[in-house]
mmCIF file as gemmi writes it, N, C-alpha and C atoms, coordinates in Angstrom:
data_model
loop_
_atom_site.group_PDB
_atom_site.id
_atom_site.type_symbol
_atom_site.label_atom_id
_atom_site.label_alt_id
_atom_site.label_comp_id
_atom_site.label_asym_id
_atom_site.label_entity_id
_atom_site.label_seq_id
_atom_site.pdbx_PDB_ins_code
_atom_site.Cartn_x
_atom_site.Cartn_y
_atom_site.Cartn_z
_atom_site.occupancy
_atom_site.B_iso_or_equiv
_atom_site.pdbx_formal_charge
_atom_site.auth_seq_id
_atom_site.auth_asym_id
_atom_site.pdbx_PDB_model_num
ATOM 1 N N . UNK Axp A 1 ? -18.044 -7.728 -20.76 1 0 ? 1 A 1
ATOM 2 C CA . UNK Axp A 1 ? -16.982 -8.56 -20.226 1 0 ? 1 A 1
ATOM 3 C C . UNK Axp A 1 ? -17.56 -9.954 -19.97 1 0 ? 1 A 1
ATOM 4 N N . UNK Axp A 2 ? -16.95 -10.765 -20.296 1 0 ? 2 A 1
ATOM 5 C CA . UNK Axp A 2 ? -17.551 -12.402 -20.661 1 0 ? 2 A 1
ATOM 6 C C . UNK Axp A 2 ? -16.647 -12.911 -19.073 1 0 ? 2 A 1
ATOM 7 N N . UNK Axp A 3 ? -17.724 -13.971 -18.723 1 0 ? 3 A 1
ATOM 8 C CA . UNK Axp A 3 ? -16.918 -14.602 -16.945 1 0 ? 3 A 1
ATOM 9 C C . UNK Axp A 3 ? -15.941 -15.142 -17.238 1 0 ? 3 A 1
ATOM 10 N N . UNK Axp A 4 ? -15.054 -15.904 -18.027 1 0 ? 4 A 1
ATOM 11 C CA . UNK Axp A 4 ? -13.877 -15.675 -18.091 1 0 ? 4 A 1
ATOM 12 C C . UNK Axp A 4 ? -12.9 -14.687 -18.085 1 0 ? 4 A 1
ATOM 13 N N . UNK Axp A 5 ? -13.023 -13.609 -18.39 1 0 ? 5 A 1
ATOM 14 C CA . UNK Axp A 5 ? -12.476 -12.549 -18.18 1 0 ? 5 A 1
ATOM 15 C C . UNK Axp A 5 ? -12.195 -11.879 -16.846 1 0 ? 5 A 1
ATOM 16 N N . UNK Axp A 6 ? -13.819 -11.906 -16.236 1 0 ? 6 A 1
ATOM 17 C CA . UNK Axp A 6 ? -14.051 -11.357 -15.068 1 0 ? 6 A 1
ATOM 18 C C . UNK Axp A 6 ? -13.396 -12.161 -13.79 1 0 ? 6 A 1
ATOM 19 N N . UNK Axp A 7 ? -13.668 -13.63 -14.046 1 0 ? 7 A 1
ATOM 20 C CA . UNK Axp A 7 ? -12.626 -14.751 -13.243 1 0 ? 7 A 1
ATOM 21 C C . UNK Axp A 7 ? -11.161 -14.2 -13.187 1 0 ? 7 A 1
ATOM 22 N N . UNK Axp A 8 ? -10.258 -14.039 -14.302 1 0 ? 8 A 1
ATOM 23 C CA . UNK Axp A 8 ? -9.627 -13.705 -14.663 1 0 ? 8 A 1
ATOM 24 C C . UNK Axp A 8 ? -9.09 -12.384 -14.134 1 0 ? 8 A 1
ATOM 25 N N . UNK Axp A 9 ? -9.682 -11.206 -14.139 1 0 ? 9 A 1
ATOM 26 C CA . UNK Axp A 9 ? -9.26 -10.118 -13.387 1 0 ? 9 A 1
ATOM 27 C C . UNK Axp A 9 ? -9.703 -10.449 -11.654 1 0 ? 9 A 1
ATOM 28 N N . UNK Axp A 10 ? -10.547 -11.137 -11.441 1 0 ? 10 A 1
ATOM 29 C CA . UNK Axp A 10 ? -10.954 -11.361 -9.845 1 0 ? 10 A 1
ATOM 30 C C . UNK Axp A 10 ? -9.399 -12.387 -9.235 1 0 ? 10 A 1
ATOM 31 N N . UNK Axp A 11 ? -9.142 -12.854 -10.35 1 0 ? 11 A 1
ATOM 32 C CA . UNK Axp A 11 ? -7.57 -13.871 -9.469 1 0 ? 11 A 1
ATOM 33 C C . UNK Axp A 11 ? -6.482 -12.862 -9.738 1 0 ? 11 A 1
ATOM 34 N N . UNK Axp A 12 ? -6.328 -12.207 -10.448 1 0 ? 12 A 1
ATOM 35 C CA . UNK Axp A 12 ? -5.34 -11.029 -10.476 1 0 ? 12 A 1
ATOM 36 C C . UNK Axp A 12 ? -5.296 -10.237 -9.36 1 0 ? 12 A 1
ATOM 37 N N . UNK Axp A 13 ? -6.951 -10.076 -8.908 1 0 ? 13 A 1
ATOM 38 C CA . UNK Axp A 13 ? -6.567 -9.181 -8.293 1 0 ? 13 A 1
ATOM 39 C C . UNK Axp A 13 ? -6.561 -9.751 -7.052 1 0 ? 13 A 1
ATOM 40 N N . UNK Axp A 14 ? -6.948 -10.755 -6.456 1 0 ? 14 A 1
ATOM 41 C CA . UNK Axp A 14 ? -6.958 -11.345 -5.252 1 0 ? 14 A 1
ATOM 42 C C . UNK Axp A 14 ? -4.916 -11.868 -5.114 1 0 ? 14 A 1
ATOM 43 N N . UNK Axp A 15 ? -4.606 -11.784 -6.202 1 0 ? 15 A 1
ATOM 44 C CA . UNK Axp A 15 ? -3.084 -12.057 -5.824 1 0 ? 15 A 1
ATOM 45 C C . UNK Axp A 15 ? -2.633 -10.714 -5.58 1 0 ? 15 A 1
ATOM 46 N N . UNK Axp A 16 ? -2.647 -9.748 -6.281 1 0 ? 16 A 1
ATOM 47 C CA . UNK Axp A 16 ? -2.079 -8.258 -5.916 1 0 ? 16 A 1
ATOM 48 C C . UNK Axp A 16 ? -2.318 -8.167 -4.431 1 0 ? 16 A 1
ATOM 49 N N . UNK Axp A 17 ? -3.77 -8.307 -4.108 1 0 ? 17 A 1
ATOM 50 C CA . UNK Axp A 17 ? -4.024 -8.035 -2.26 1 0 ? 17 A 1
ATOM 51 C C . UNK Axp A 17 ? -3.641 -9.343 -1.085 1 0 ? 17 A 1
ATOM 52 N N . UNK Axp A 18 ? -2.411 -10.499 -2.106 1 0 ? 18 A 1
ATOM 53 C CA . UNK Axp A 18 ? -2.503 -10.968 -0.885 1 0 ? 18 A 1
ATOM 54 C C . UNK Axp A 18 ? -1.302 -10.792 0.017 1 0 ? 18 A 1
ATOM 55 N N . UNK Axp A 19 ? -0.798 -9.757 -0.152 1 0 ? 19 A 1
ATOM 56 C CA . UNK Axp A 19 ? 0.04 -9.3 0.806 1 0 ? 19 A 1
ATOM 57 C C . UNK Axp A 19 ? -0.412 -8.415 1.672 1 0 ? 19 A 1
ATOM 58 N N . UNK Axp A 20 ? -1.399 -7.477 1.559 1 0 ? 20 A 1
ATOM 59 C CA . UNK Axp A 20 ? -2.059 -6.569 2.368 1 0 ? 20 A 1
ATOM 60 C C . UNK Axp A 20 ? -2.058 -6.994 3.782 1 0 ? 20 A 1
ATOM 61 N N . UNK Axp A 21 ? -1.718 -5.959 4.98 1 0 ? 21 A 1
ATOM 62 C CA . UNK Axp A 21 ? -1.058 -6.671 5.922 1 0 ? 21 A 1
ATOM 63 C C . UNK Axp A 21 ? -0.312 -7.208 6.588 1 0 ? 21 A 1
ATOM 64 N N . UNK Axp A 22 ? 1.042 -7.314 5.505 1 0 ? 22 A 1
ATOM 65 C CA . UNK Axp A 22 ? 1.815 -8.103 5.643 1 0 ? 22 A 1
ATOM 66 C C . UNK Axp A 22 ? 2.516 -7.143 6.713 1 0 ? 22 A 1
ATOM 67 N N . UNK Axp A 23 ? 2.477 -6.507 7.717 1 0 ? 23 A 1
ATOM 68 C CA . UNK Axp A 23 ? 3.255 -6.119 8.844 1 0 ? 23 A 1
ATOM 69 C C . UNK Axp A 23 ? 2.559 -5.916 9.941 1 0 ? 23 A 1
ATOM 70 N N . UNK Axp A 24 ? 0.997 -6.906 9.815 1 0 ? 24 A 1
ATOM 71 C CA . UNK Axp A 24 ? 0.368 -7.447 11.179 1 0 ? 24 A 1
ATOM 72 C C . UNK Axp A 24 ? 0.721 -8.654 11.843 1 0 ? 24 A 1
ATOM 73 N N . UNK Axp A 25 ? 0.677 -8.452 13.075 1 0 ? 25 A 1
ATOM 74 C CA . UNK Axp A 25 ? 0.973 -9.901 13.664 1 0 ? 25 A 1
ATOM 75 C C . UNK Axp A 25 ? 0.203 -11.235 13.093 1 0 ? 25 A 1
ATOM 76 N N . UNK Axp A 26 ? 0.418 -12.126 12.14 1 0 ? 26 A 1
ATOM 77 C CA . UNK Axp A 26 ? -0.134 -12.969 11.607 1 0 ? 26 A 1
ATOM 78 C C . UNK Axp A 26 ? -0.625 -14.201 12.921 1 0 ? 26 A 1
ATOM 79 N N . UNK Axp A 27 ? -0.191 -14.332 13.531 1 0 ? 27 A 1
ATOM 80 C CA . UNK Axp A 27 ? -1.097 -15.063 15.117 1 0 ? 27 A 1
ATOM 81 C C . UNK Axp A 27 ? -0.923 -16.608 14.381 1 0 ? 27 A 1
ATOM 82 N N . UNK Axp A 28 ? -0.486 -16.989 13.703 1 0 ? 28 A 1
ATOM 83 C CA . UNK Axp A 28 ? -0.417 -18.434 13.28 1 0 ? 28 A 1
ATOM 84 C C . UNK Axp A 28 ? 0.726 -19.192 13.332 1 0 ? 28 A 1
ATOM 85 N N . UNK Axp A 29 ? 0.752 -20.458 13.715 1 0 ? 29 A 1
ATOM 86 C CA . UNK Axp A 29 ? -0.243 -20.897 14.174 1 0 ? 29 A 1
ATOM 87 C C . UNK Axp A 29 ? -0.304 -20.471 16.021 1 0 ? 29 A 1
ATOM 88 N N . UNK Axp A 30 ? -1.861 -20.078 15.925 1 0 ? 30 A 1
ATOM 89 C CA . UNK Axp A 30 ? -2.606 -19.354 17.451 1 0 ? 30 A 1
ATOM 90 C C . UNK Axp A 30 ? -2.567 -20.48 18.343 1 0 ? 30 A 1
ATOM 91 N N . UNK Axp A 31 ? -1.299 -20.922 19.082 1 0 ? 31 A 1
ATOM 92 C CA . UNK Axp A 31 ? -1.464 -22.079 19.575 1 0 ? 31 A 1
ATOM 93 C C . UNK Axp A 31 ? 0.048 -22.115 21.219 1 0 ? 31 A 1
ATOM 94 N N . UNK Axp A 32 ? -0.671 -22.393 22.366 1 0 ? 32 A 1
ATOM 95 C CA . UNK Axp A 32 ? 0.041 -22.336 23.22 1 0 ? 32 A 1
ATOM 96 C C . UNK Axp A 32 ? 1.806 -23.259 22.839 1 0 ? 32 A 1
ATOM 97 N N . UNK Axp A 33 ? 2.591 -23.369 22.93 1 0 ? 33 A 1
ATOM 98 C CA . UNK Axp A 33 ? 3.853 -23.829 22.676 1 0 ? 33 A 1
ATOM 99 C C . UNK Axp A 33 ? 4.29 -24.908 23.56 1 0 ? 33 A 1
ATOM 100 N N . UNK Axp A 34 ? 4.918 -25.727 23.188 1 0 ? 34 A 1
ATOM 101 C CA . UNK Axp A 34 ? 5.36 -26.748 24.388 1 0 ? 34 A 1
ATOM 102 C C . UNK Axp A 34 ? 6.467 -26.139 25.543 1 0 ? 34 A 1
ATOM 103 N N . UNK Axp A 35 ? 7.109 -26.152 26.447 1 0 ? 35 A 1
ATOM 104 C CA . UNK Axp A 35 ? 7.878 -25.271 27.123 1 0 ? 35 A 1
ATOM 105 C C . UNK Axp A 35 ? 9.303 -25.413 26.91 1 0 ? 35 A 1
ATOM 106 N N . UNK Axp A 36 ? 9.571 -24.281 26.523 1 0 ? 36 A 1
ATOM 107 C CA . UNK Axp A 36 ? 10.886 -23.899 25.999 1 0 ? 36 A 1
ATOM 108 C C . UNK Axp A 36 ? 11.095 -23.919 24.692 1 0 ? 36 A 1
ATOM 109 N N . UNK Axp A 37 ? 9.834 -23.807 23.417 1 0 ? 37 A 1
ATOM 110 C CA . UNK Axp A 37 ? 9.949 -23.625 22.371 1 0 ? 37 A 1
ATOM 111 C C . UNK Axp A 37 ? 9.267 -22.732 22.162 1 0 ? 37 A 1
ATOM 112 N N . UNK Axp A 38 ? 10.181 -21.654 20.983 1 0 ? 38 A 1
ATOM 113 C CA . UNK Axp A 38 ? 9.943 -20.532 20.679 1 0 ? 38 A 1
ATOM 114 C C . UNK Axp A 38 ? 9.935 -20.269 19.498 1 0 ? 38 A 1
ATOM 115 N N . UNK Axp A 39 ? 9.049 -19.568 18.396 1 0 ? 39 A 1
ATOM 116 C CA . UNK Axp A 39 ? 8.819 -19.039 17.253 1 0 ? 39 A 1
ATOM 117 C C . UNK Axp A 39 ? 8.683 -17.878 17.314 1 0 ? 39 A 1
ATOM 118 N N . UNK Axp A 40 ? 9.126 -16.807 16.016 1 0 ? 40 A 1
ATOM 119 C CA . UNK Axp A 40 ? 9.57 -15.682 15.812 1 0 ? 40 A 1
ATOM 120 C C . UNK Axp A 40 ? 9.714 -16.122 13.534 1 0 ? 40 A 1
ATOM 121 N N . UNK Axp A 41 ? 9.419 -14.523 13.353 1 0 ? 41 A 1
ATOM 122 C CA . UNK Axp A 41 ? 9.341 -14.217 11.923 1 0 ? 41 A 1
ATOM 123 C C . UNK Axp A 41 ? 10.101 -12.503 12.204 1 0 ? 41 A 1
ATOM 124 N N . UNK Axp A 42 ? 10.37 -12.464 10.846 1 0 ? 42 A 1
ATOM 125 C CA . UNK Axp A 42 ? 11.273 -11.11 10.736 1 0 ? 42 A 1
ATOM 126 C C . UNK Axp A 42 ? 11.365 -10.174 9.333 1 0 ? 42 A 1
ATOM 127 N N . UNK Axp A 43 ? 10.839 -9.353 9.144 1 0 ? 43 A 1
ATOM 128 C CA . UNK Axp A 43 ? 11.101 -8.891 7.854 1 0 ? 43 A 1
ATOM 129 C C . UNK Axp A 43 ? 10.659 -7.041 7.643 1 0 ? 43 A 1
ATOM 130 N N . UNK Axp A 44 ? 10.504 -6.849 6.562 1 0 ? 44 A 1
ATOM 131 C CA . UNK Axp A 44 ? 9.934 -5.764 6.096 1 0 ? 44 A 1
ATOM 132 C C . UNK Axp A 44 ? 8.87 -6.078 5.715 1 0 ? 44 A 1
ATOM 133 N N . UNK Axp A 45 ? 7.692 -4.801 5.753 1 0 ? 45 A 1
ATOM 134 C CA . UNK Axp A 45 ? 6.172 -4.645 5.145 1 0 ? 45 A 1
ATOM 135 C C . UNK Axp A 45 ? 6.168 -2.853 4.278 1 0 ? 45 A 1
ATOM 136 N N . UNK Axp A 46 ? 6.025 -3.1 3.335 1 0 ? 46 A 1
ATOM 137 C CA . UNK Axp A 46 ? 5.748 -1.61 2.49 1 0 ? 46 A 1
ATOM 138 C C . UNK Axp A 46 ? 4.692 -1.419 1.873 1 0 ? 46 A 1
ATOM 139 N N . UNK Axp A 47 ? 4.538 0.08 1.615 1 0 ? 47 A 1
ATOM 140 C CA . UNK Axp A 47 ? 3.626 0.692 1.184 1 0 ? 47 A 1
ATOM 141 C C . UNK Axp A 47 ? 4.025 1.135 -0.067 1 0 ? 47 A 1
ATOM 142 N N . UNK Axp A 48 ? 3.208 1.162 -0.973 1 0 ? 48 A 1
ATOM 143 C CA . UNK Axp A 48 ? 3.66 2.257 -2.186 1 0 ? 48 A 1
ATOM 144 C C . UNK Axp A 48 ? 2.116 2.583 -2.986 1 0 ? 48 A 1
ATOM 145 N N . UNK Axp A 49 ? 2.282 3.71 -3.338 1 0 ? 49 A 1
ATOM 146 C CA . UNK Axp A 49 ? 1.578 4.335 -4.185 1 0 ? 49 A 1
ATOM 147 C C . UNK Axp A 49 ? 1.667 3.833 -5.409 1 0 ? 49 A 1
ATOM 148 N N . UNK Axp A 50 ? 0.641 3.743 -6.381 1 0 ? 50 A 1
ATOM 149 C CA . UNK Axp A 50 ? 0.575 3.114 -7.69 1 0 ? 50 A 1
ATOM 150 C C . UNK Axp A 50 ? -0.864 3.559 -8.344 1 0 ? 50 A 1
ATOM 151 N N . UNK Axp A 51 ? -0.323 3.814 -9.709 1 0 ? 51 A 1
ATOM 152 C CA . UNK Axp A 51 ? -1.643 3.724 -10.454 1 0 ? 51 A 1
ATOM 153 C C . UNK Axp A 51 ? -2.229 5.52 -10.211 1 0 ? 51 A 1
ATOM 154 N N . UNK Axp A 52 ? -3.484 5.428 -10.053 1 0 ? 52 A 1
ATOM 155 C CA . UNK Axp A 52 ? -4.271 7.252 -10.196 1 0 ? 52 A 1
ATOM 156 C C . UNK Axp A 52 ? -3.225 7.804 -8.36 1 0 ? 52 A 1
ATOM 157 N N . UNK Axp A 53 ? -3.041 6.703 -7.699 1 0 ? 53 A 1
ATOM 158 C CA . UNK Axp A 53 ? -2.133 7.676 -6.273 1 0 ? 53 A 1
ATOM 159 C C . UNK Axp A 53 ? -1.211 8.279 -6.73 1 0 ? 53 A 1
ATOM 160 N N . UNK Axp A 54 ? -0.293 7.594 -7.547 1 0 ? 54 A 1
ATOM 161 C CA . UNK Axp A 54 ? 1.068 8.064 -8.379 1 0 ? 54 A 1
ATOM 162 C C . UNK Axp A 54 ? 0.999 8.745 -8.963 1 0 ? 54 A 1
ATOM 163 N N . UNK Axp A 55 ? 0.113 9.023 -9.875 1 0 ? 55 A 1
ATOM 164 C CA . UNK Axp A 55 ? -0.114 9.805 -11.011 1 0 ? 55 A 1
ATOM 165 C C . UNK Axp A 55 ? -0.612 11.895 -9.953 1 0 ? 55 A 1
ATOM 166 N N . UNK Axp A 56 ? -1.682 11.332 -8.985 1 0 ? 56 A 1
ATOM 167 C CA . UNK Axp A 56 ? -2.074 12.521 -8.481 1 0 ? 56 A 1
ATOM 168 C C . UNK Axp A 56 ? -0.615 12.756 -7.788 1 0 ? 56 A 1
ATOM 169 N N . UNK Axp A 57 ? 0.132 12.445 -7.204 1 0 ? 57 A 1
ATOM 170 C CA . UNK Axp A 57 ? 0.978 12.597 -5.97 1 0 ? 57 A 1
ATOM 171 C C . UNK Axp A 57 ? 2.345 13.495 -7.043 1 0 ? 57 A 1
ATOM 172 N N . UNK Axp A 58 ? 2.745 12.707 -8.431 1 0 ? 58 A 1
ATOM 173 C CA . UNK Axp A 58 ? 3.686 13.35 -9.49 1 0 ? 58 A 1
ATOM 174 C C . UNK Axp A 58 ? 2.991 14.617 -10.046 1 0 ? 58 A 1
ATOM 175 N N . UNK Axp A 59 ? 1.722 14.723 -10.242 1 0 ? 59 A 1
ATOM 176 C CA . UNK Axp A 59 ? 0.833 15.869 -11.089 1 0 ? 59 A 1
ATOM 177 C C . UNK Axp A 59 ? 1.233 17.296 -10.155 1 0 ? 59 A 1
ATOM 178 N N . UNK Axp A 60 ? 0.835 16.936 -8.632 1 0 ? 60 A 1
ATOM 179 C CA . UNK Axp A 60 ? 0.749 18.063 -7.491 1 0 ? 60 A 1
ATOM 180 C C . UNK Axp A 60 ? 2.227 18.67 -7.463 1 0 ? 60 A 1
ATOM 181 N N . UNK Axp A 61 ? 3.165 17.76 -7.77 1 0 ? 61 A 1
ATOM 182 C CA . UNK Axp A 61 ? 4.907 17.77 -7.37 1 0 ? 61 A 1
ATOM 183 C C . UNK Axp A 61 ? 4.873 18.581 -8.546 1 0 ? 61 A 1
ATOM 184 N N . UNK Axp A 62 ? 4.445 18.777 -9.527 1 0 ? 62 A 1
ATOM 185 C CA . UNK Axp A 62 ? 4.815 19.455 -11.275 1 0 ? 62 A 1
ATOM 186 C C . UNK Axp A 62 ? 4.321 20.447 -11.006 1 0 ? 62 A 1
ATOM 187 N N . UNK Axp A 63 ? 3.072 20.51 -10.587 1 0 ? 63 A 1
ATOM 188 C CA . UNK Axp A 63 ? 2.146 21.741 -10.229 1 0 ? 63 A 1
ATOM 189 C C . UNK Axp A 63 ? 2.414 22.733 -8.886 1 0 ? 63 A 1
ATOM 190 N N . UNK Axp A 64 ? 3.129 22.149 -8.019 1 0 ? 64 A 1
ATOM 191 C CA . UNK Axp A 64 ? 3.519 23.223 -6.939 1 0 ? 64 A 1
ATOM 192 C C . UNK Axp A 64 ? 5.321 23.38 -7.758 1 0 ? 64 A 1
ATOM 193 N N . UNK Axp A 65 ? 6.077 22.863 -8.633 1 0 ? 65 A 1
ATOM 194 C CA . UNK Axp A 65 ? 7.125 23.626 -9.203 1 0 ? 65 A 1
ATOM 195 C C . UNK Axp A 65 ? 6.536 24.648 -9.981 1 0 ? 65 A 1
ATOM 196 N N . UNK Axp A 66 ? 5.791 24.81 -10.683 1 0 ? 66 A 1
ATOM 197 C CA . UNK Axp A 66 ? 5.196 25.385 -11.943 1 0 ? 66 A 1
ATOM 198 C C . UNK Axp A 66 ? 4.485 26.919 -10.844 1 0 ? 66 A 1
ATOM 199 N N . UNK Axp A 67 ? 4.078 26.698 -10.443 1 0 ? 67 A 1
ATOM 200 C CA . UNK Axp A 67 ? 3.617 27.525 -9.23 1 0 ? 67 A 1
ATOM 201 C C . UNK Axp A 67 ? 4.872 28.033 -8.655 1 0 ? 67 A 1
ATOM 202 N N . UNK Axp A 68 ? 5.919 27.608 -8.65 1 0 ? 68 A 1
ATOM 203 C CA . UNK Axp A 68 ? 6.236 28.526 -6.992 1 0 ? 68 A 1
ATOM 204 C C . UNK Axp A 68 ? 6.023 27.727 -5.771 1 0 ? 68 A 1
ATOM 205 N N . UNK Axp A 69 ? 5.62 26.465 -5.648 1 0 ? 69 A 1
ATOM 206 C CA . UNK Axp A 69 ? 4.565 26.216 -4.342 1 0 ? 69 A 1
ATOM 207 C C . UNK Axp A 69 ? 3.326 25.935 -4.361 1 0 ? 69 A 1
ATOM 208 N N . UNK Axp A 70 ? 2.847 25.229 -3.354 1 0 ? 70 A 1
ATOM 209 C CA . UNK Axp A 70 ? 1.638 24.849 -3.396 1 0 ? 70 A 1
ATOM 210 C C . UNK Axp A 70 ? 0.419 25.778 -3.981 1 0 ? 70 A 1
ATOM 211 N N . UNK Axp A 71 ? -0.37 25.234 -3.953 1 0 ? 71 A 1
ATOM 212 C CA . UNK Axp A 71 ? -1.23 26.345 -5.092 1 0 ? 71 A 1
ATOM 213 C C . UNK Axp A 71 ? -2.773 25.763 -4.73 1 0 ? 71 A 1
ATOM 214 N N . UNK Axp A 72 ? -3.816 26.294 -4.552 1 0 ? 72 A 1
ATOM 215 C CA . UNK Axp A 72 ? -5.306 25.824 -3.646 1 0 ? 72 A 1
ATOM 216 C C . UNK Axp A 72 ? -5.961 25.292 -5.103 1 0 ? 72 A 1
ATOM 217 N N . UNK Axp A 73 ? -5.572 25.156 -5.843 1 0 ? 73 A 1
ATOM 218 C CA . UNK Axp A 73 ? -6.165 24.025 -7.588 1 0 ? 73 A 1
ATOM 219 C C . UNK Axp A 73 ? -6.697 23.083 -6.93 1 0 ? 73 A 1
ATOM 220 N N . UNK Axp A 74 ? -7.249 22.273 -7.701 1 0 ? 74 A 1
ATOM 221 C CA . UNK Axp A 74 ? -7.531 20.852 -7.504 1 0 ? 74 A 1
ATOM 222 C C . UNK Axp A 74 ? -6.852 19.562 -7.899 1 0 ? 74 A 1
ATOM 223 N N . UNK Axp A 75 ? -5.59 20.055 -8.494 1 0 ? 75 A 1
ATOM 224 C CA . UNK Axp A 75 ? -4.409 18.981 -8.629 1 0 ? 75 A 1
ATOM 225 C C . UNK Axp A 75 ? -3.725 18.781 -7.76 1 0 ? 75 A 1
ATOM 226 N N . UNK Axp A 76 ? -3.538 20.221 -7.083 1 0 ? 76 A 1
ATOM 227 C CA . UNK Axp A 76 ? -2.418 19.71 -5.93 1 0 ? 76 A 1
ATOM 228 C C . UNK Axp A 76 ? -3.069 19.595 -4.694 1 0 ? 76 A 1
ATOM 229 N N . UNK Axp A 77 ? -4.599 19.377 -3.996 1 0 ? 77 A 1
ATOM 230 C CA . UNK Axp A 77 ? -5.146 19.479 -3.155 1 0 ? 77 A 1
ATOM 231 C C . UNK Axp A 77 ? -5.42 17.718 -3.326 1 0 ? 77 A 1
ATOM 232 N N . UNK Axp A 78 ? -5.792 17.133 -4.917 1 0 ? 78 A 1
ATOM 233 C CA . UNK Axp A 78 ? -5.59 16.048 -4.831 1 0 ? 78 A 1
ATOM 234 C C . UNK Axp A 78 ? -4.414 14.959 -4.782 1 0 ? 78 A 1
ATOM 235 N N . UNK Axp A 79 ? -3.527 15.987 -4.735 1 0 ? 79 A 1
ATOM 236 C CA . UNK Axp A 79 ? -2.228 14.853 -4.847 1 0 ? 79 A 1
ATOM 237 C C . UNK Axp A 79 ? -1.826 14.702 -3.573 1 0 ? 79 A 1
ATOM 238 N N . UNK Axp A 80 ? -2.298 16.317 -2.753 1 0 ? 80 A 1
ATOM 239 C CA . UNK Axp A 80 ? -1.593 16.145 -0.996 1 0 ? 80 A 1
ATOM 240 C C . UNK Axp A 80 ? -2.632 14.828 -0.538 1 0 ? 80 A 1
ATOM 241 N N . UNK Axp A 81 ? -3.628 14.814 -0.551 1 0 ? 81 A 1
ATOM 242 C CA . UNK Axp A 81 ? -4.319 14.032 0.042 1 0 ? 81 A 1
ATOM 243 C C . UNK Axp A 81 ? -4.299 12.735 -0.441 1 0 ? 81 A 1
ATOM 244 N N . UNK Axp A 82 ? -3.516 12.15 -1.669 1 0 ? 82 A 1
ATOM 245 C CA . UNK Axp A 82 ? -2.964 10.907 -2.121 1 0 ? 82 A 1
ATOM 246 C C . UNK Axp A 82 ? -1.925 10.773 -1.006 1 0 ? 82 A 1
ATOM 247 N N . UNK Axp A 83 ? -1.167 11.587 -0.922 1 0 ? 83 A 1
ATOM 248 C CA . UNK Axp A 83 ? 0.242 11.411 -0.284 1 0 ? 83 A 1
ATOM 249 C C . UNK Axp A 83 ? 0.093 11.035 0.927 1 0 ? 83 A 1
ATOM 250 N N . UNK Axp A 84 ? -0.919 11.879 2.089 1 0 ? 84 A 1
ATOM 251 C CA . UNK Axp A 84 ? -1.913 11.447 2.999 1 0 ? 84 A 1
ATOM 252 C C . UNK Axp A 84 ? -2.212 10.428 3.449 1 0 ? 84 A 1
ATOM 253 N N . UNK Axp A 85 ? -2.587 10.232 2.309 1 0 ? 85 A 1
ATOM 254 C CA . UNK Axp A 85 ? -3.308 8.789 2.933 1 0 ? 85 A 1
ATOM 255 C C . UNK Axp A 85 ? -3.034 7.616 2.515 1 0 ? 85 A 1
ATOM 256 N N . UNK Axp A 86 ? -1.312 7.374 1.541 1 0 ? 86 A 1
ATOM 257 C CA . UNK Axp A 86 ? -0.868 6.609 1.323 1 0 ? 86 A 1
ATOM 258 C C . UNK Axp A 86 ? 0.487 6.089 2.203 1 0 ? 86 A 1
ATOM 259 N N . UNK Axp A 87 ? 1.474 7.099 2.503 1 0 ? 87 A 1
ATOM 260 C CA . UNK Axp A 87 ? 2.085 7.158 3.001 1 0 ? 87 A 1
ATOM 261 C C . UNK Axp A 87 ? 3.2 6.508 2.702 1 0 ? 87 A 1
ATOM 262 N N . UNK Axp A 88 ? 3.835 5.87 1.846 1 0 ? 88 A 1
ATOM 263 C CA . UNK Axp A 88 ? 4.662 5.328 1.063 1 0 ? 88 A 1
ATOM 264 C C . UNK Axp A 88 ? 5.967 5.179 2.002 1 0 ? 88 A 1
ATOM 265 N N . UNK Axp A 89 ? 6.417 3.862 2.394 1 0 ? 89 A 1
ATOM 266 C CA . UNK Axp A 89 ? 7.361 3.522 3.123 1 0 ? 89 A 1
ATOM 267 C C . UNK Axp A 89 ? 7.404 2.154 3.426 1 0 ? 89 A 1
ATOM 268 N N . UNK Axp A 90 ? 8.958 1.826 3.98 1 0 ? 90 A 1
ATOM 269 C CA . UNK Axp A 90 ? 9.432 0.685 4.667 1 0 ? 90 A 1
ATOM 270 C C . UNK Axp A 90 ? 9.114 0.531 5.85 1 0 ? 90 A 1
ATOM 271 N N . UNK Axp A 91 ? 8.639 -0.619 6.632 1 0 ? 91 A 1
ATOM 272 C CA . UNK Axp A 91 ? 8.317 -1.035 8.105 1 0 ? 91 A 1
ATOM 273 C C . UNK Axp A 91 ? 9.015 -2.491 8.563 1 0 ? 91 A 1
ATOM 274 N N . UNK Axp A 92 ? 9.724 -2.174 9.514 1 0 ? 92 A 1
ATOM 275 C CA . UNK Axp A 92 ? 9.94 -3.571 10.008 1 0 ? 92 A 1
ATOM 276 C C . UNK Axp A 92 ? 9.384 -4.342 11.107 1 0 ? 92 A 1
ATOM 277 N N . UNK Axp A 93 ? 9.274 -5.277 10.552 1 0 ? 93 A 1
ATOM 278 C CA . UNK Axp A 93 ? 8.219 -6.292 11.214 1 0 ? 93 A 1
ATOM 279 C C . UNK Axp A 93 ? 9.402 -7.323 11.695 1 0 ? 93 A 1
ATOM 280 N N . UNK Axp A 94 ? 8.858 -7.829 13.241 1 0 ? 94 A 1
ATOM 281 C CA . UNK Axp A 94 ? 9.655 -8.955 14.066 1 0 ? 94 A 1
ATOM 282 C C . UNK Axp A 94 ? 8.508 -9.382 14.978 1 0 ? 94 A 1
């Protein structure tokens, strides 16, 4: 892989992560207020699974139908623990 390339996937990926967070109190600007002025932000922050999470989390869902139910394999032991520790959802942030 030639440093253009590698530049190249390093700004890709620094844009994919720059939302990470996005339903912490951002503290900016960290600054006492004059009196009687007030700031406030409002929105949603989500999670989603993507990529080998998705893939394990759909594999386990095929594999506990195909089964009957969960099943002690190593597909569906890896997909519970995608699901785990991804947690895939909407949050609202104010």
């Amino acid at each position: 892989m030639n440093d253009r390339a590698r530049a190249g996937g390093l700004a890709a990926l620094g844009l994919l992560t720059a939302g990470c967070g996005g339903g912490l109190p951002l503290l900016h600007p960290a600054q006492a207020l004059p009196q009687g002025e007030v700031r406030a932000e409002a929105g949603f922050s989500a999670n989603i699974a993507t990529g080998d999470l998705s893939g394990a989390i759909t594999n386990a869902q095929a594999d506990a139908a195909a089964n009957g139910g969960p099943s002690a394999d190593q597909t569906y032991t890896k997909g519970a623990l995608a699901l785990a520790s991804v947690g895939p959802g909407l949050a609202p942030i104010a």
